[in-house]
C-alpha positions as CSV (number, residue, x, y, z in Angstrom):
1,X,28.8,75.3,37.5
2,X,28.8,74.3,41.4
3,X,25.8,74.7,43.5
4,X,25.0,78.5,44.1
5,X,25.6,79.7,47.3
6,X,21.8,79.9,49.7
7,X,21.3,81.9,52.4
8,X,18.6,80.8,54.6
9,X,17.0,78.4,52.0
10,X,17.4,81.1,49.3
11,X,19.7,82.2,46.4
12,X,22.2,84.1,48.2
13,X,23.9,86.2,45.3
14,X,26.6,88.3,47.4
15,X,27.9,85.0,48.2
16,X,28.2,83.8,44.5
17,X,31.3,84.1,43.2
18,X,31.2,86.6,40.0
19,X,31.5,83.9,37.0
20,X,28.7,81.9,38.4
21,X,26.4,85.0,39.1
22,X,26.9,85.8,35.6
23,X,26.1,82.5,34.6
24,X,23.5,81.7,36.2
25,X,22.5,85.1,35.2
26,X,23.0,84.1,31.6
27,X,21.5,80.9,32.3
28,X,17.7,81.9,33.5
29,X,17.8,85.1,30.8
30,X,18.3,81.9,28.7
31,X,15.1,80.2,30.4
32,X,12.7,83.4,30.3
33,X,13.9,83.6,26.2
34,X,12.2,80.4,26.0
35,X,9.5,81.4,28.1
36,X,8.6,83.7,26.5
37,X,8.3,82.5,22.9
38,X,5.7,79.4,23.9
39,X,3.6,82.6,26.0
40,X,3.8,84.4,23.1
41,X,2.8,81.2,21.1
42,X,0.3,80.4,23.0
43,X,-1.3,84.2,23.1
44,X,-1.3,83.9,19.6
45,X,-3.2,80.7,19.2
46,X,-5.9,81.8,22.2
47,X,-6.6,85.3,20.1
48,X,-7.4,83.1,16.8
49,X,-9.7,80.8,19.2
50,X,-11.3,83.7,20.4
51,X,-11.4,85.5,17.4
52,X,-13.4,82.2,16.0
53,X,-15.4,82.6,18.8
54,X,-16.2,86.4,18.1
55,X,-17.1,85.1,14.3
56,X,-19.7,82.9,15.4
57,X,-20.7,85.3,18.4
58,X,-21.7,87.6,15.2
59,X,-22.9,85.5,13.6
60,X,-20.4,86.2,10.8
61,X,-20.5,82.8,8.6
62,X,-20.0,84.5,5.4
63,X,-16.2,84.8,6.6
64,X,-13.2,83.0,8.4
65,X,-10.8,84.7,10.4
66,X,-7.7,84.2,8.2
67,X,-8.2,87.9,7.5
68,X,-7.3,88.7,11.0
69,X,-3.9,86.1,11.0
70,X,-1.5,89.1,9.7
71,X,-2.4,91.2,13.0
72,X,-2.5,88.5,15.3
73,X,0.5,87.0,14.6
74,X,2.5,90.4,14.4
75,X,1.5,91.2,17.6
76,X,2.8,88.1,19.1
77,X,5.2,86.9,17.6
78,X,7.3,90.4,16.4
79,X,5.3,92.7,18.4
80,X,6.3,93.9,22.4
81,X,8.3,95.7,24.2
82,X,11.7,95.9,23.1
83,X,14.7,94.2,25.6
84,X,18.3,94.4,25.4
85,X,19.3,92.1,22.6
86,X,20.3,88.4,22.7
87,X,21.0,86.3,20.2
88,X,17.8,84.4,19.0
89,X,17.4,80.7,19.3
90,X,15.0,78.3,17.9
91,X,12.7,77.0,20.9
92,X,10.4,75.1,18.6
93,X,11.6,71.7,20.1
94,X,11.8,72.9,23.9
95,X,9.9,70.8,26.4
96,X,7.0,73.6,27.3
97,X,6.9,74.5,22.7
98,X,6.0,70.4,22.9
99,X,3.4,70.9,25.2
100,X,2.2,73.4,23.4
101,X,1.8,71.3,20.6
102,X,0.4,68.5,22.8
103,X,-2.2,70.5,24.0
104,X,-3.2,72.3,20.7
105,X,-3.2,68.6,19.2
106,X,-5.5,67.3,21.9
107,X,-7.7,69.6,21.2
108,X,-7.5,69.3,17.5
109,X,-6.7,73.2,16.9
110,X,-5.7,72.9,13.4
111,X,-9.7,73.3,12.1
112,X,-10.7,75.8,14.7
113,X,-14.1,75.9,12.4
114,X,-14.9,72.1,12.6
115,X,-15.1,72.6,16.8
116,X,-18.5,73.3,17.9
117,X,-19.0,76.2,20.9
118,X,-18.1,73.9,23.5
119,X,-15.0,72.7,22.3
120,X,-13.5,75.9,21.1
121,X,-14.6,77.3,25.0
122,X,-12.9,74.2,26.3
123,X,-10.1,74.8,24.3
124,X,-9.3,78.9,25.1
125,X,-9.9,77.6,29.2
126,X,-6.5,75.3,28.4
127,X,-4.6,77.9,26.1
128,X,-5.5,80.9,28.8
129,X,-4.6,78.5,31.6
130,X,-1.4,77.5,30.2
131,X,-0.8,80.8,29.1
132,X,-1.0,81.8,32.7
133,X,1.5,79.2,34.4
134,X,4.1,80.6,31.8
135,X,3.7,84.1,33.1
136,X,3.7,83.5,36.6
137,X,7.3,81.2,35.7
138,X,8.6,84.8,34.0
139,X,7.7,86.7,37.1
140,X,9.4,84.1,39.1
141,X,12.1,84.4,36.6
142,X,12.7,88.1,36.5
143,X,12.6,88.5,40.7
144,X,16.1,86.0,40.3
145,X,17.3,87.7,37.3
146,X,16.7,90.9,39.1
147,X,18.2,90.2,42.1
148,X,21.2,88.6,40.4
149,X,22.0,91.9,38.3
150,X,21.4,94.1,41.1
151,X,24.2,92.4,42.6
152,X,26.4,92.6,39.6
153,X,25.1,96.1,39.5
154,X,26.3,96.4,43.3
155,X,29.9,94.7,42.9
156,X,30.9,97.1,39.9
157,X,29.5,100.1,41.7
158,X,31.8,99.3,44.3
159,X,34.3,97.6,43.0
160,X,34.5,94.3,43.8
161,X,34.0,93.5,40.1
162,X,36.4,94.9,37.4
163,X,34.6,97.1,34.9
164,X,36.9,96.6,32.0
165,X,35.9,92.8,32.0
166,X,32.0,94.2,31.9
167,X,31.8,94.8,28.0
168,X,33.9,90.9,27.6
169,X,32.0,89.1,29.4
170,X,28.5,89.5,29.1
């Protein structure tokens, strides 16, 4: 792919011609799919930390919080709002799912009941922060994505684009 057209600095996509728009389209929709799974990861991992925290916060020591696991992890991981669908790829080995994993191992997170208060505090500040960078990246995301489909939107509305080749190549 060549170097998208800019228009004062910024992504200029009325100048793009239509097979890179919809690549590049393809390309970031590619980029928030990744996105999103390590947010929704990493959601997932700060509601056991603070559900550990609630536990002790309780002071509930008669139980852990594997009890709660099923819910948590539903609501993550195959819960949301439904989107158009893509095919699904594994993003367990993308860079931001490694630093996930870097961070969670840091911290030691796989014995969330072996951290004392501190620690597991520590621990939600750096999930929740990270958590945050990776949805201000999506809303980043979605105003390029957005403005690249409204121009697709625009060039098939008026027919600059030919809507029989719609269905074939997206």
């Amino acid at each position: 792919m060549t170097t998208p057209a800019l228009h004062n600095g910024e992504l200029d996509p009325g100048a793009m011609p239509l097979p890179e728009l919809r690549a590049l389209r393809a390309e970031l929709q590619h980029q928030d799919d990744a996105i999103s799974y390590v947010r929704r990861l990493t959601q997932a991992r700060l509601d056991l930390v603070r559900s550990e925290m609630r536990h002790r916060a309780a002071g509930d020591d008669s139980t852990n919080i594997t009890g709660e696991l099923p819910v948590i992890l539903g609501t993550h991981l195959t819960g949301g709002p439904a989107r158009p669908p893509r095919p699904a790829d594994d993003f367990s080995s993308h860079p931001l799912a490694l630093a996930l994993e870097a961070l969670c191992q840091e911290a030691g997170s796989t014995d969330l009941q072996s951290m004392d208060a501190g620690e597991l505090a520590e621990f939600a500040a750096a999930l929740h922060e990270f958590e945050q960078h990776r949805s201000h990246e999506r809303k980043e995301l979605f105003a390029r994505i957005d403005a690249l489909s409204a121009e697709l939107v625009r060039r098939y509305r008026d027919g600059e684009a030919d809507v029989d080749g719609l269905l074939a190549a997206d």
